[in-house]
C-alpha positions in Angstrom: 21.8 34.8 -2.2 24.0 34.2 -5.0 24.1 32.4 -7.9 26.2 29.6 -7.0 25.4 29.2 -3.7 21.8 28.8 -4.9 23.4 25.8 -7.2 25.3 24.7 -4.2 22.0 24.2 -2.2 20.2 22.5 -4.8 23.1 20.0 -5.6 23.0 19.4 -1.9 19.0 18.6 -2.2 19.5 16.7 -5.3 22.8 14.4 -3.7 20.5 13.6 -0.3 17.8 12.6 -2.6 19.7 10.1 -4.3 21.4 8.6 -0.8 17.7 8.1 0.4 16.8 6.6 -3.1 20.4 4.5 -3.0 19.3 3.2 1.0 15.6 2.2 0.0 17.1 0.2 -3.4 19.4 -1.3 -1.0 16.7 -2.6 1.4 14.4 -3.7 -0.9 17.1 -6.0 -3.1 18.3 -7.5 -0.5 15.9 -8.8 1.5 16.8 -10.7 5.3 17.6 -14.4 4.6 14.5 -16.4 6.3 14.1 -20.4 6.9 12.6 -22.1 4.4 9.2 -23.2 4.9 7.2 -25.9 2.6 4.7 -24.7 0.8 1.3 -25.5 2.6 3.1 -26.4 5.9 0.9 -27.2 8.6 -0.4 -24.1 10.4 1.5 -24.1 14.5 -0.2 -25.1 17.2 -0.5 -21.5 19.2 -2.8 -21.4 21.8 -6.4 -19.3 21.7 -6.4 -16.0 23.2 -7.9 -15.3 26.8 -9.8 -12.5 26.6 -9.5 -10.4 29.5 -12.6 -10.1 32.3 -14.1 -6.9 31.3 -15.3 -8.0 27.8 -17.2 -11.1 29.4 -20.9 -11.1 27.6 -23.0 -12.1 30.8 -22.3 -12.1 34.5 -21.3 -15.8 34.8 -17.2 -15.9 34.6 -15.3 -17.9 32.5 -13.7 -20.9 34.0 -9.8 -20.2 34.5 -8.7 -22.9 32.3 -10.3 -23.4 28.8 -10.6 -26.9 28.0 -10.5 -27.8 24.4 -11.3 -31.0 22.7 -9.2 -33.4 21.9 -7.0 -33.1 18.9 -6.1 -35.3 15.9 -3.5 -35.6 13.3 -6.1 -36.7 10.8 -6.3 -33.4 9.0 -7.5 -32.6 5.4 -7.7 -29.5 3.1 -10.3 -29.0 0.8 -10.7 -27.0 -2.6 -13.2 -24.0 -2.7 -13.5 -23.2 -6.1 -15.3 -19.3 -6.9 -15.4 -16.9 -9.6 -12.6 -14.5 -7.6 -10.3 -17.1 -6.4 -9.7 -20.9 -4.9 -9.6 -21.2 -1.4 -7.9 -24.3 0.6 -9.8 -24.6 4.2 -7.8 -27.2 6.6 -10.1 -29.3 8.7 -7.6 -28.8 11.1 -9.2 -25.6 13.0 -11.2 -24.9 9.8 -8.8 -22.1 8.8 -8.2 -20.7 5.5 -4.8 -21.9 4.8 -4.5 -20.5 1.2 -6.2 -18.1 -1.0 -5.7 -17.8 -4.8 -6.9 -14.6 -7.2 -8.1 -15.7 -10.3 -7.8 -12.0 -11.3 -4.3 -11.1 -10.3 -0.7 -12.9 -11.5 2.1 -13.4 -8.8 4.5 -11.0 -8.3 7.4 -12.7 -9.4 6.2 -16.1 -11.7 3.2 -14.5 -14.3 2.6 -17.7 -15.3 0.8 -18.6 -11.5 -2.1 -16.8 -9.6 -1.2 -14.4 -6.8 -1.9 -16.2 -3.6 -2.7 -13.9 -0.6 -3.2 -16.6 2.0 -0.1 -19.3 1.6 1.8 -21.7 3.7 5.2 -20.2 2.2 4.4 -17.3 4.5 2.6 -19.1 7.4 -0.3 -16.7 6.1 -3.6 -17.8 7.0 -6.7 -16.8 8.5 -7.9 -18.6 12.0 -11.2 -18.5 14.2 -12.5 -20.3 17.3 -14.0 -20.4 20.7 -13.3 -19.6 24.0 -15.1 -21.7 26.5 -15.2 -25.2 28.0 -16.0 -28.0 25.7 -15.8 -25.4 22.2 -13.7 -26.0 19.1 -10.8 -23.9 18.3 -8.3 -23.5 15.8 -6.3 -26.6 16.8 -9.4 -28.8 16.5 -10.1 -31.4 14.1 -13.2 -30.4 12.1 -14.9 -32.8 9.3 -16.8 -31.5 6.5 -20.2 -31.9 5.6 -21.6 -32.9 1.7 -21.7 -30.6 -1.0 -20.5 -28.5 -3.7 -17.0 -27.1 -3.5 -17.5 -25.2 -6.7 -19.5 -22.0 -7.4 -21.9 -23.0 -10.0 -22.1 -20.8 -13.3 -26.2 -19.7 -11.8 -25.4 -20.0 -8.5 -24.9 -16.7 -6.0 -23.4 -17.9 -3.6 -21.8 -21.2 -2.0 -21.5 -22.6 1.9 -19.2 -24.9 3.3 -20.3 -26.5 6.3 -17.9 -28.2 9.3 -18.4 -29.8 12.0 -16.7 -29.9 15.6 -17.0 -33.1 17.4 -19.9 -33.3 19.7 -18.6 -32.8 23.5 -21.0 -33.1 26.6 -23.9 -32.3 24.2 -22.3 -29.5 22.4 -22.4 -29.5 18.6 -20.5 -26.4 16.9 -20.4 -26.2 13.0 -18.1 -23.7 11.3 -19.7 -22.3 7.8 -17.8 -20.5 5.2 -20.2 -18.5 2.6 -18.4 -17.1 -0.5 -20.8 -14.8 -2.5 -19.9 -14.1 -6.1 -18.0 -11.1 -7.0 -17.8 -10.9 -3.6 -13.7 -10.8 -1.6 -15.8 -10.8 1.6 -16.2 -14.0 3.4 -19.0 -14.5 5.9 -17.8 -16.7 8.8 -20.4 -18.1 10.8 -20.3 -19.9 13.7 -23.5 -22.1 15.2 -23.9 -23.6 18.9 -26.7 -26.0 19.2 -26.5 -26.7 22.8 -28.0 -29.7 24.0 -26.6 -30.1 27.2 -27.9 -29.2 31.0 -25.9 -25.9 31.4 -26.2 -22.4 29.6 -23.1 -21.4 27.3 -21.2 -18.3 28.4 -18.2 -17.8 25.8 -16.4 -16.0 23.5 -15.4 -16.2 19.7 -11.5 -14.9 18.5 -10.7 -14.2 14.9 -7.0 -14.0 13.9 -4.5 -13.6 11.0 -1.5 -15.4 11.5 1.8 -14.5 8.8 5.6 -14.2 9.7 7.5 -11.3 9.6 8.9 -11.1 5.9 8.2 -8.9 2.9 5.9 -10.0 -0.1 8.3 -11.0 -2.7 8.7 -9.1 -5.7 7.2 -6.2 -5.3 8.5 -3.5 -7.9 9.4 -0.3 -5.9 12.8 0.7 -4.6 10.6 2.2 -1.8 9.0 -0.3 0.9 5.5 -0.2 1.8 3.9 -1.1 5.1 3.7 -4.6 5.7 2.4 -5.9 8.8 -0.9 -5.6 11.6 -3.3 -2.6 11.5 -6.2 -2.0 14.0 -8.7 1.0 13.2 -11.2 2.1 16.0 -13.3 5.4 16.2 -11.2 6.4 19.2 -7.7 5.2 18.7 -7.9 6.0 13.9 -6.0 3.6 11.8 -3.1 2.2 13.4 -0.2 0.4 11.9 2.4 -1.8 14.0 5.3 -3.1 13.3 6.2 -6.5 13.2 9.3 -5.7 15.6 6.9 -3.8 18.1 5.2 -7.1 18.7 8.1 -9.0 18.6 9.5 -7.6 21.7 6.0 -6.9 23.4 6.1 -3.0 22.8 2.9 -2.9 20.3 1.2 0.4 21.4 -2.7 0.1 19.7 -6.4 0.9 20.9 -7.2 -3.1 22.4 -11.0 -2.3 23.7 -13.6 -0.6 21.7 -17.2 -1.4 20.3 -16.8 -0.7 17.0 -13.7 -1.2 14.0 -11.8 -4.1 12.5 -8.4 -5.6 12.5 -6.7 -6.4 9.4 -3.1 -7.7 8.2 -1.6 -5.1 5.4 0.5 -5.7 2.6 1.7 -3.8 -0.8 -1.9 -4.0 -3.2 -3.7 -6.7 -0.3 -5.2 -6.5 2.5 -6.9 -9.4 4.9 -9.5 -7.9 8.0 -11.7 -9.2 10.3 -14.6 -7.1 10.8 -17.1 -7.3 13.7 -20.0 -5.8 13.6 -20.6 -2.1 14.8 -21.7 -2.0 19.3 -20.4 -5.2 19.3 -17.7 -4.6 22.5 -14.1 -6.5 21.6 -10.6 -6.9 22.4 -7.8 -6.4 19.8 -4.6 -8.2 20.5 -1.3 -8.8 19.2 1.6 -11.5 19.8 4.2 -13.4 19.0 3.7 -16.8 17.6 5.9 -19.4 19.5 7.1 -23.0 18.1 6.8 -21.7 14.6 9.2 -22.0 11.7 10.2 -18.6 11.4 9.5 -15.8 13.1 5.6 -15.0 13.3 2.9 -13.0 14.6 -0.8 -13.3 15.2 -3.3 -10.2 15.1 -7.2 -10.8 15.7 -10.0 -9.2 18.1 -11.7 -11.4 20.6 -15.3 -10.9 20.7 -18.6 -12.3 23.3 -20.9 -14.8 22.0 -24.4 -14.9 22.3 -25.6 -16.7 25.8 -27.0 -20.1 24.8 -29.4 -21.8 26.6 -29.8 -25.7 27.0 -31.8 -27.1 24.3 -31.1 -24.1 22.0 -29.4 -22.2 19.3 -26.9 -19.3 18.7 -25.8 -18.2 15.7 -23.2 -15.2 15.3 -20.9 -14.0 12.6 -18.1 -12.0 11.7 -17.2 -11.3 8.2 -13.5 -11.6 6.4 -12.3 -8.9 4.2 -9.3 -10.9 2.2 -8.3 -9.4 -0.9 -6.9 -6.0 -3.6 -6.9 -3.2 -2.3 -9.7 -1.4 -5.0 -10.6 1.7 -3.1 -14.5 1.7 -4.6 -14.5 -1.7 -2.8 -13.0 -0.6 0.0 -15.3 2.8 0.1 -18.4 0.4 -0.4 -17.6 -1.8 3.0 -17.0 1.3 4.6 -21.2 2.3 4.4 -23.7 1.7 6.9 -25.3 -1.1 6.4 -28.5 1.1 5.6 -26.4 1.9 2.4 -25.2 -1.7 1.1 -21.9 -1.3 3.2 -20.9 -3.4 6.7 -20.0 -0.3 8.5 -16.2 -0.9 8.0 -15.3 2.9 8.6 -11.9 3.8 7.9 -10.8 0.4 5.8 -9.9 2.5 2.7 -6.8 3.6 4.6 -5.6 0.4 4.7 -4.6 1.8 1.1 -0.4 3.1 1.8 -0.1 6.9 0.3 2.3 7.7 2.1 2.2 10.6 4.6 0.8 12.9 1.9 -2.1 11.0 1.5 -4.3 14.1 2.1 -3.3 15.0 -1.2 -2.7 11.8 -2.8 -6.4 10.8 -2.6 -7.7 13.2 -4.8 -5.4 12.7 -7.2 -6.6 8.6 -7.6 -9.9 9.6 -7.6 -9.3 11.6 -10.4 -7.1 9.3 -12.1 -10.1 6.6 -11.3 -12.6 9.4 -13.1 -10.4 9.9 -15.9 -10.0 5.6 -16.4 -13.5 5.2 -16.4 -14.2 7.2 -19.8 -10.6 6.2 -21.4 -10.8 2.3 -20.1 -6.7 2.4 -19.9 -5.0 3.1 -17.1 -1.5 4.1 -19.2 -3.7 6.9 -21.0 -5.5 7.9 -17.8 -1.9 8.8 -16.3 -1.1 10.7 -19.2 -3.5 12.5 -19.7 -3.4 13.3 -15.3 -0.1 14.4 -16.4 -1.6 17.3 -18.5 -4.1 18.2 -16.3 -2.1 18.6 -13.5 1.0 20.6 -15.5 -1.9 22.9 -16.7 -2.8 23.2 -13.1 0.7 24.4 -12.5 1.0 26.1 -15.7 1.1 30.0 -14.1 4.2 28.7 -11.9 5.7 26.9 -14.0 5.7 29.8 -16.5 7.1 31.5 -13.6 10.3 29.3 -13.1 11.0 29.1 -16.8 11.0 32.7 -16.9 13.3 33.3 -14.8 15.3 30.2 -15.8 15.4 31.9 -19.5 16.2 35.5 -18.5 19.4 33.9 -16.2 20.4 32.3 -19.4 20.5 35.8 -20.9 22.8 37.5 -18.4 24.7 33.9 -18.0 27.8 35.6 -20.7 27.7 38.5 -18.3 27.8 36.6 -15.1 31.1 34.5 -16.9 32.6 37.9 -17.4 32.3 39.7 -13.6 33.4 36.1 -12.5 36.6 36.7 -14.7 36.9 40.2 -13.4 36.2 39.6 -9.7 37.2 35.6 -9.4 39.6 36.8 -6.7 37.4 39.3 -4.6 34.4 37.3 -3.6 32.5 40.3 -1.8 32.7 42.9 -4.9 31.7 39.4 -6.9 28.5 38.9 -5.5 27.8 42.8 -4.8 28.1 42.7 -8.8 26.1 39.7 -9.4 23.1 41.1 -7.1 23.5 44.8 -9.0 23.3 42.8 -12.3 20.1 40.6 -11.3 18.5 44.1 -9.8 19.3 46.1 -12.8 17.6 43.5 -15.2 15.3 42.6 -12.6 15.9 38.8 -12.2 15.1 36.9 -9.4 18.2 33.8 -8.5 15.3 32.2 -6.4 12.7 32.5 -9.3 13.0 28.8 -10.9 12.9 27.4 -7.4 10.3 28.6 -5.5 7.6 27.9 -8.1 8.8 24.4 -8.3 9.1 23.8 -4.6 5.0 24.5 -4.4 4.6 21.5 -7.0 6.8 18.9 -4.9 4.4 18.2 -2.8 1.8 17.7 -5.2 4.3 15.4 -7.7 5.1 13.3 -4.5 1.4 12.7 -3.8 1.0 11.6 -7.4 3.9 9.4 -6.7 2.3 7.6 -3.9 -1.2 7.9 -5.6 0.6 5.5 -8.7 2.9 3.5 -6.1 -0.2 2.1 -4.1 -2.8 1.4 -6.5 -3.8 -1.9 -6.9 -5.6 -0.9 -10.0 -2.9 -0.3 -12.1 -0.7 -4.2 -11.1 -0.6 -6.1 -14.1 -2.8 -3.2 -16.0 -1.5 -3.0 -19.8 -0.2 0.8 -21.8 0.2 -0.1 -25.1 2.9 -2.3 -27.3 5.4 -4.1 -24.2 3.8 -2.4 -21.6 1.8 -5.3 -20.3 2.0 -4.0 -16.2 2.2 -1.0 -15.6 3.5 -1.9 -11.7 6.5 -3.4 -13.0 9.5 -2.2 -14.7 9.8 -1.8 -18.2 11.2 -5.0 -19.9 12.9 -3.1 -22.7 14.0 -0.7 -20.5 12.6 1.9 -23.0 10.6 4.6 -20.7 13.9 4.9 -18.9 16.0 5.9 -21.3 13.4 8.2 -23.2 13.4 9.9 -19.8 17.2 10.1 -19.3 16.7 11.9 -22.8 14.1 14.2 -21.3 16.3 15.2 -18.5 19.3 16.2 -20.9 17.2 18.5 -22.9 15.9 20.2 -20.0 19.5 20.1 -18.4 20.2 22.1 -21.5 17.2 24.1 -21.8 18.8 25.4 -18.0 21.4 28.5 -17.4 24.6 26.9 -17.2 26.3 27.2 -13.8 29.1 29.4 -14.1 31.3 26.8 -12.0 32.1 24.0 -14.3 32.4 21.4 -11.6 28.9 22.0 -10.5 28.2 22.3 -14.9 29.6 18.8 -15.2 27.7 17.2 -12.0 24.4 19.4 -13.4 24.9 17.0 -16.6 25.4 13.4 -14.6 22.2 14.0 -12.9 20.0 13.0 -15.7 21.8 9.8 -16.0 21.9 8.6 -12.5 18.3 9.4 -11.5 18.0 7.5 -14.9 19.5 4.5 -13.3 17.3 4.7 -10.5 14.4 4.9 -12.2 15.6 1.5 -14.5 14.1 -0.4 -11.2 11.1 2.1 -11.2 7.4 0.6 -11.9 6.3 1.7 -15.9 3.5 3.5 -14.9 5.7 5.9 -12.7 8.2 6.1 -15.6 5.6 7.2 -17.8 4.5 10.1 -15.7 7.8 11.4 -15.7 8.3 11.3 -19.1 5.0 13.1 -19.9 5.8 15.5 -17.2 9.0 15.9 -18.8 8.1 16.4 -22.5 5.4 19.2 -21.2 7.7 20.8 -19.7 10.2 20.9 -22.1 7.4 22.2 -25.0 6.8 25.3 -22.2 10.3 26.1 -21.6 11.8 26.0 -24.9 8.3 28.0 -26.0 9.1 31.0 -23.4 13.0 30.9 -23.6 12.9 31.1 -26.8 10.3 34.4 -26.7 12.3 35.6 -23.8 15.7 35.4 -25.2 14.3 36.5 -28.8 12.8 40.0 -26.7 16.8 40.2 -25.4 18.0 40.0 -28.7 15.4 42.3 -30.2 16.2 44.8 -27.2 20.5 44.6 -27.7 19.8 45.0 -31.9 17.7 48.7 -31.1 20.6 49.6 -28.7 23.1 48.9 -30.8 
């Protein structure tokens, strides 16, 4: 292959590149116009789910039609105040209607908290019963006395509501929020006092419409929407258009996973406990104010018995995305976890993320004795050019001994420029005589690509590093420089290396090689900091090593013309 179709091929790579970087930019600024909901709107009125007859608990069938109590419009919302965030329950259905970080800004307005669960989005968290008589999540709870505020000794808080009593039936709906804690034990209590056993079942779903988070700072979308993850069926995600037009394909009955609704750095899941046999279903959500879907599992209750008790839970994962969390749930509960297997790849890599793994844990190992995430990416950077430092020698030394012979190639294209055969026949003698390889600088580099998209991905879907400070105006290292400065220090980067390069003996592909620098420049203008600032590491390493060997490589040329001449 010759020299210029080589170029030819790359400057094909490089222009599809920057139409899949120009599409994603396009999608994620300008997101689909949606109805405009008030904030803390008034969750719809779906029905339950009917769980289908094969997960019944006991022999004795449910009746055909589920009777709920009456309803009211006399609905409250109350303030949970913790050390992690503020939650606002609504009496109607006891669901969590709104959840606020204390430890994470929003997206778009820094001055405010980052609210996961929020009426803007129809985004809240729902659980009731299935069975005659039993509260669900369009019932009219009232709350019993006591604190709404973690106190400053205190390890944990309850909030307690109660279901009207029916035929003897009292159900109470408890919240407990542990401190330092994102998971949420929901608990639900039957004290049956009336004449006949109780055969039913429990549902927990997440309810959100269909749009994006706002603001999020990457030209490239992440996965927003439902994921299920059982033993047999692995993590699946669905989109919200699968369930939109009933096509959802997902494992439904199992004994063991979770369900959980997935966004960019968040995450929300319902997690039933382990041999505990479920349904997982997803739908559309009907009379709402824009389009919406519901994901949850359904789930047998205990049997309860006239004059007694049953008491069951299921906990609620809602919060970041911190993988040693994550990792933690994910233990046996023999090992301080819940047995939530699989819920750290609720974390988006990407389909690399086999590689992209490693390389957070790493860049967690490397935070924890530096303390600063902007450092701990730097000095990744080094550690993963010095990784690559045999094939990257390689590719620059090739790179530097085509700059050698580039005079030479200028002159056969003079003397051949009109007999393309004996052109290239010349060019390969050339390259064989001073044995140069034209795929040299590009086979080294296509072994790293995989590795730099990983890290990519690894940066893009941290959690860690959102609203995480560098130094000086780097104050979040998820967003995009301010000043703009990273950027352009990088557009410099790329010009020296462009430089540092054998010039193409074509001078239209010479004069596109030199716009290249400034148009992934503009793309990476919209680019999060902390992704700039790898590249520009990357960059200034790689320009030390080239310019070190190019300039040994072309001073042994010189050295080797002066004793022939």
């Amino acid at each position: 292959m010759d020299n210029q179709r080589l170029r030819l091929i790359l400057l094909l790579v490089f222009s599809f590149s920057l139409v899949m970087l120009w599409d994603a930019w396009q999608k994620y600024s300008q997101p689909k116009a949606v109805a405009p909901t008030a904030i803390g709107a008034t969750p719809t009125a779906t029905p339950p789910p009917t769980p289908s007859a094969s997960l019944h608990a006991a022999p004795a069938a449910l009746p055909e039609a589920v009777a709920a109590p009456k309803t009211s419009d006399k609905s409250e919302t109350i303030t949970v105040k913790t050390d992690l965030f503020v939650a606002s329950i609504s009496t109607l259905g006891g669901d969590i209607v709104r959840l606020e970080f204390n430890g994470y800004k929003d997206s778009v307005n820094k001055d405010k908290n980052f609210a996961l669960f929020d009426g803007k989005h129809q985004y809240l968290a729902q659980s009731g019963l299935i069975g005659d008589n039993l509260p669900n999540h369009k019932t009219v709870f009232s709350v019993a006395a006591g604190s709404r505020e973690l106190g400053a000794d205190a390890r944990s808080i309850q909030i307690r509501l109660e279901a009207p009593v029916t035929n003897g039936i009292k159900v109470a709906k408890l919240y407990t929020f542990n401190r330092g804690s994102y998971l949420i034990d929901v608990v639900h209590e039957i004290d049956n006092r009336g004449e006949k056993e109780i055969v039913a079942h429990a549902y927990y779903q997440l309810q959100r419409d269909t749009k994006a988070p706002e603001g999020e700072s990457s030209m490239v979308s992440t996965f927003t929407g439902p994921a299920v993850f059982t033993d047999q069926g692995k993590y699946q995600k669905v989109a919200f258009s699968d369930i939109e037009k009933g096509s959802a394909k997902f494992a439904s009955k199992a004994d063991d996973g979770w369900i959980a609704m997935v966004q960019h750095y968040f995450v929300a899941a319902w997690i039933p406990e382990i041999g505990l046999p479920r349904e997982y279903y997803m739908r559309k959500v009907d009379n709402s104010l824009q389009p919406a879907v519901g994901a949850g599992v359904i789930v047998p209750t205990p049997v309860v018995a006239p004059g007694s008790k049953g008491v069951f839970s299921v906990p609620l994962y809602a919060g970041p995305q911190i993988q040693s969390n994550l990792e933690q749930l994910a233990k046996p509960k023999a090992e301080g976890g819940i047995g939530a297997a699989g819920l750290p790849l609720v974390v988006d890599y990407g389909w690399l993320t086999v590689i992209a793994a490693p390389i957070f844990w790493c860049l967690d190992a490397i935070h924890k004795v530096v303390g600063n995430w902007g450092w701990a990416i730097v000095l990744l950077t080094v550690g993963i050019k010095l990784l690559f430092f045999p094939l990257s020698a390689a590719s620059y030394k090739s790179m530097a001994k085509m700059r050698t012979v580039t005079p030479r190639l200028m002159a056969l294209k003079e003397r051949y420029g009109d007999d393309r055969q004996k052109l290239n026949a010349e060019m390969m003698a050339l390259y064989k005589r001073e044995k140069i390889n034209p795929l040299g600088g590009c086979l080294p580099i296509a072994v790293q690509i995989p590795v730099f998209i990983a890290l990519y991905w690894a940066l893009l879907g941290a959690v860690e590093i959102r609203d995480a400070p560098w130094i000086l105006w780097i104050t979040d290292l998820s967003a995009a420089d301010p000043y703009y400065v990273l950027p352009v220090v990088m557009v410099a980067t790329m010009l020296i290396q462009t430089k540092l390069n054998p010039t193409p003996p074509d001078p239209i592909q010479a004069k596109v090689m030199m716009m290249m620098p400034f148009i992934f420049g503009a793309m990476f203008f919209f680019f999060p900091a902390g992704l700039v600032l790898y590249w520009v590491v990357n960059n200034v390493l790689s320009i030390a090593q080239q310019w070190q060997i190019t300039r040994m490589i072309e001073g042994g040329a010189k050295a080797a013309n002066d004793s022939t001449a």
